[in-house]
C-alpha positions in Angstrom: -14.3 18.9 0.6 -12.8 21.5 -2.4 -11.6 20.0 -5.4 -7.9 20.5 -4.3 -8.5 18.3 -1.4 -9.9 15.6 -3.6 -7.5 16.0 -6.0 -4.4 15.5 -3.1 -6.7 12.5 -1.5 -6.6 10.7 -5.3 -3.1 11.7 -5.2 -1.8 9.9 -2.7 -4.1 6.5 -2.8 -2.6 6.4 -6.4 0.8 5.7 -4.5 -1.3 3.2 -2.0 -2.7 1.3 -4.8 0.7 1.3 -6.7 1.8 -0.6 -3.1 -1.2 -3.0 -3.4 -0.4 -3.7 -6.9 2.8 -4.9 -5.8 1.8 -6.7 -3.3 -0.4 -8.9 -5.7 2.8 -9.0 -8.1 4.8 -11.3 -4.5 1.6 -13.0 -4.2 0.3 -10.9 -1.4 -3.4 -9.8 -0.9 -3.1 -6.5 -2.9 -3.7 -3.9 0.1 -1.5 -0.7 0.3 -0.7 2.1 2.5 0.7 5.6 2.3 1.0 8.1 5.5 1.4 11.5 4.2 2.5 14.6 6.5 2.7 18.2 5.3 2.5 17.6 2.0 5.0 15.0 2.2 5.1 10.6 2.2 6.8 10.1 6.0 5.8 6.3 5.7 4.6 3.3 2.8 3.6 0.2 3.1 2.8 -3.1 1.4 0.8 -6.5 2.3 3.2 -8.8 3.7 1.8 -11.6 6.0 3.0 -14.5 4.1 5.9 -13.9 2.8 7.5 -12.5 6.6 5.3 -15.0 8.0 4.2 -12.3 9.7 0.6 -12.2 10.8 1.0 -8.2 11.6 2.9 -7.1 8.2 -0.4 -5.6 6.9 0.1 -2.6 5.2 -1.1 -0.1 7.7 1.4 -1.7 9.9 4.1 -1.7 7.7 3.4 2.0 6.8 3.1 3.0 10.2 6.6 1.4 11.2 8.2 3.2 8.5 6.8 6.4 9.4 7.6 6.2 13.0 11.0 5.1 12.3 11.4 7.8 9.8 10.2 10.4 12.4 11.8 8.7 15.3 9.1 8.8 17.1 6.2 6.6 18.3 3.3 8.9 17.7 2.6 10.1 14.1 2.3 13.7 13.7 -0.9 15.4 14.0 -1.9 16.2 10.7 -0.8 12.4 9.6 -3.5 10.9 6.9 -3.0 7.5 6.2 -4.3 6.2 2.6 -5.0 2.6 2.5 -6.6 0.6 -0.6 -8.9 -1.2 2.1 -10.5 -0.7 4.9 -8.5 -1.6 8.1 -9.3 -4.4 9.8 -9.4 -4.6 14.1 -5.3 -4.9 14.7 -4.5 -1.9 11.9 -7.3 0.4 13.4 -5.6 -0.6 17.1 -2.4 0.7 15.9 -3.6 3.4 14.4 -5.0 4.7 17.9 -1.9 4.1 19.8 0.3 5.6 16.5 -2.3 8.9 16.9 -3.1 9.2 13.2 -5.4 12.1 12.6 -7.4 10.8 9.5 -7.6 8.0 7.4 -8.5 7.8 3.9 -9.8 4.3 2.7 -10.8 3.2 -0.8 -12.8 -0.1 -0.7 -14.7 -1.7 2.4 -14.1 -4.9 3.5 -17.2 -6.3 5.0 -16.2 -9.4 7.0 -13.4 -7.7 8.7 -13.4 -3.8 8.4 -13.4 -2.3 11.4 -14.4 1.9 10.7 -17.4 0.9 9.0 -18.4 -2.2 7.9 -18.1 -5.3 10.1 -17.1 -3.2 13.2 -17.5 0.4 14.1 -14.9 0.6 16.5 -14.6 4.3 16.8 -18.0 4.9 17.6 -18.0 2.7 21.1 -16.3 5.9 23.0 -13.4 3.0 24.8 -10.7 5.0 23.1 -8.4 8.1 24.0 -8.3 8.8 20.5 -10.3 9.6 18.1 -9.6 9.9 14.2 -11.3 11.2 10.8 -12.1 8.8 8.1 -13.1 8.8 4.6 -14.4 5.9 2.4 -14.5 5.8 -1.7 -11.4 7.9 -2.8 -10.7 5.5 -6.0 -13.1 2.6 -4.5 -13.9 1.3 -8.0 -10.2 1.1 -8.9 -9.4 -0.7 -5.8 -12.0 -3.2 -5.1 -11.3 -4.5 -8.9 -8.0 -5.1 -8.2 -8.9 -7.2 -5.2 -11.9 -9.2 -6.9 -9.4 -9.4 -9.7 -6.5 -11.0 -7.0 -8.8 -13.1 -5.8 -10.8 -14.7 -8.7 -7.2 -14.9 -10.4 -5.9 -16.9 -6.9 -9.5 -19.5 -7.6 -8.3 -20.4 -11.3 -5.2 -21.2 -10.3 -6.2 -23.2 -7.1 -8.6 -24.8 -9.4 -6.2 -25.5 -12.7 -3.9 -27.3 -9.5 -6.8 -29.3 -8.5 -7.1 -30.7 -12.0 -3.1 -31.1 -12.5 -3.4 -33.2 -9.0 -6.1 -35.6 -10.3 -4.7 -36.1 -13.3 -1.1 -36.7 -11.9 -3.3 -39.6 -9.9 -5.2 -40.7 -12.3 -2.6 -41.4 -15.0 -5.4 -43.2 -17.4 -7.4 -39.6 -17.8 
């Protein structure tokens, strides 16, 4: 890959993890998504499960909706690239067949659930009509701290709750 390409690929998962930082800012697992096409952002995306009480608003989703709408169509075009701050899990790497992406772009992986490399390879079982590109590490330290950062921010306060709990029952402590 030439130093342009990189360059572009950083680029654009800057904008993704600018998404995933605001999901963490609603209280969302900080994942974001960008789909870029000629040059240009056709679709973006944020975490949003909880908040639509929506167990399909992951980012890739979310990103993928926007795009197609954009495009007004239900394929993505063929040069899409899709930038995501983690690895997609089963569902996003499902839609991403049916949607036709051509490459995806992922910073950190997510070993319990990713499905391109990690948990699951699910591109490499030959079920699928489609077939897409993918790239791990483009800004993987970046992104992986901001998600052990969510997360061990998410135990404190679960933890400082705990104690306000007990100590709202136990009113002699």
């Amino acid at each position: 890959m030439s130093d342009i390409d990189q360059l572009e690929d950083q680029k654009w998962m800057q904008l993704a993890y600018e998404q995933a930082a605001f999901s963490a800012s609603i209280g969302e697992i900080p994942v974001g998504a960008v789909i870029v096409s000629e040059g240009k952002v056709i679709g973006i995306g944020h975490n949003a499960p909880i908040c639509s009480h929506d167990p399909t608003a992951h980012a890739e989703i979310i990103a993928i909706r926007n795009a197609c709408e954009k495009i007004e169509n239900y394929r993505l075009p063929v040069d899409a690239t899709l930038y995501v701050t983690l690895e997609p899990c089963t569902m996003c790497v499902g839609a991403l067949i049916h949607a036709r992406i051509h490459r995806v772009v992922f910073a950190a992986t997510e070993p319990k659930a990713g499905s391109l490399m990690s948990a699951r390879q699910l591109l490499e079982n030959g079920y699928y009509n489609h077939k897409f590109d993918f790239e791990q590490g483009c800004m993987q330290a970046e992104c992986s701290s901001q998600l052990s950062e969510f997360f061990k921010n998410r135990r404190e306060q679960k933890k400082a709750e705990r104690v306000r709990q007990k100590s709202l029952n136990d009113p002699d402590k």
